[in-house]
C-alpha positions in Angstrom: 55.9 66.5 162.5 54.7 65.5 165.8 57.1 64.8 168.6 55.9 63.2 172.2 57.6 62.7 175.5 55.9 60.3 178.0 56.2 60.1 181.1 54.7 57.0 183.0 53.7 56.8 186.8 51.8 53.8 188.4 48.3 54.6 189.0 44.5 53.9 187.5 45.0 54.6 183.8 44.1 58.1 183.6 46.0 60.0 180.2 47.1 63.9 180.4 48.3 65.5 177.4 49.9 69.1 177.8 48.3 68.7 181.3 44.9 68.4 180.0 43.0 65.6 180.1 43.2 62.8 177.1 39.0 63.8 176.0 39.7 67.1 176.2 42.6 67.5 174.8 41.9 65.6 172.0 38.3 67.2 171.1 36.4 64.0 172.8 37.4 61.8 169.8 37.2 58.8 170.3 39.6 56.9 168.1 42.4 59.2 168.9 42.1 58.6 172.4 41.6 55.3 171.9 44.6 55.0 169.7 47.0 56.6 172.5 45.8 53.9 175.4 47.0 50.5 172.0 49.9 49.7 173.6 49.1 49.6 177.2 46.0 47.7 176.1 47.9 45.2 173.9 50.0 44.6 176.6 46.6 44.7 179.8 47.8 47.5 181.4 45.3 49.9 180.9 44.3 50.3 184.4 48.1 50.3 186.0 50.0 53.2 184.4 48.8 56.9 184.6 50.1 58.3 181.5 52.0 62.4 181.3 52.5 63.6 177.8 53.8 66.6 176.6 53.6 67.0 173.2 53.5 69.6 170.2 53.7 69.7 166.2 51.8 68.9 163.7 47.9 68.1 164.2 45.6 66.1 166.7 45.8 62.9 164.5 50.1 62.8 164.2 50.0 63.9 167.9 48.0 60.8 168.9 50.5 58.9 166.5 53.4 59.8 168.4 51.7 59.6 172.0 51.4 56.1 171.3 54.4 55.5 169.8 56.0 57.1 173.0 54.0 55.0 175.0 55.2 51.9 173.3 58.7 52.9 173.8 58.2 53.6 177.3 56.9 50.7 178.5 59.5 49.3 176.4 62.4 50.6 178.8 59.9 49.0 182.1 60.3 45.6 180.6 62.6 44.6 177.5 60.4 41.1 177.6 57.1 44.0 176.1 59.4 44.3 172.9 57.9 41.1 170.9 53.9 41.6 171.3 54.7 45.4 170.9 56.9 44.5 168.0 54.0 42.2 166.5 51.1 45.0 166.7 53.3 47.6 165.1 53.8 50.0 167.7 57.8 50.5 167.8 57.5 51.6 164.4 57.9 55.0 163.2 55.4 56.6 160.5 58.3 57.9 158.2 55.4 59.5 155.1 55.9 62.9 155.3 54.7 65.7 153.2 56.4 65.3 149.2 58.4 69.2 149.1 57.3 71.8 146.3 59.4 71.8 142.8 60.2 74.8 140.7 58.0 74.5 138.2 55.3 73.3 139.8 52.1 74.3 141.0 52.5 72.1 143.8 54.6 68.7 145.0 53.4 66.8 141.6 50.6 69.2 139.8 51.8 70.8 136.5 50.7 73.7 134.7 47.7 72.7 132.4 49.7 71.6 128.6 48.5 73.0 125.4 49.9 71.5 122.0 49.2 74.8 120.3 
């Protein structure tokens, strides 16, 4: 499970994650980065926050997940009047799907041993 802490500073829109840069970070794709900038474009502010993220857990896609929703939350705390268009897009909920545990038994979380009759 991913977990995100953002940090946002006035400035031209840049992104840094782990103190790298958003592209590189990410492996230059472009829907993750994309997917970490939704809440400051839902709300036009794209080009007036530089965001800081330090983040770590699970893999690139859950990490862009929980940049954004620390974003959200962020900008959140700037301006409690950013709660119902956030609210409206999605982006103050938490993803709660995580990974169905392993049962005795089992080969895995739902997967049975092949049945025979005789």
């Amino acid at each position: 499970m991913a977990s995100a802490r953002v940090v946002l500073q006035e400035g031209t829109g840049k992104v840094f994650i782990n103190f790298r840069d958003a592209k590189e970070y990410l492996q230059a794709n472009p829907m993750w980065v994309e997917y970490c900038k939704i809440p400051l474009v839902t709300l036009g502010f794209e080009n007036n926050y530089d965001v800081f993220v330090k983040v770590q857990g699970g893999g690139l896609s859950g990490q862009a997940q929980a940049i954004c929703l620390g974003v959200a939350r962020a900008l959140l705390k700037i301006s409690p009047a950013n709660r119902v268009p956030l609210r409206s897009e999605g982006l103050l909920t938490r993803d709660t799907r995580v990974v169905e545990r392993k049962k005795a038994g089992l080969r895995k979380a739902r997967k049975r041993p092949q049945f025979s009759k005789r």
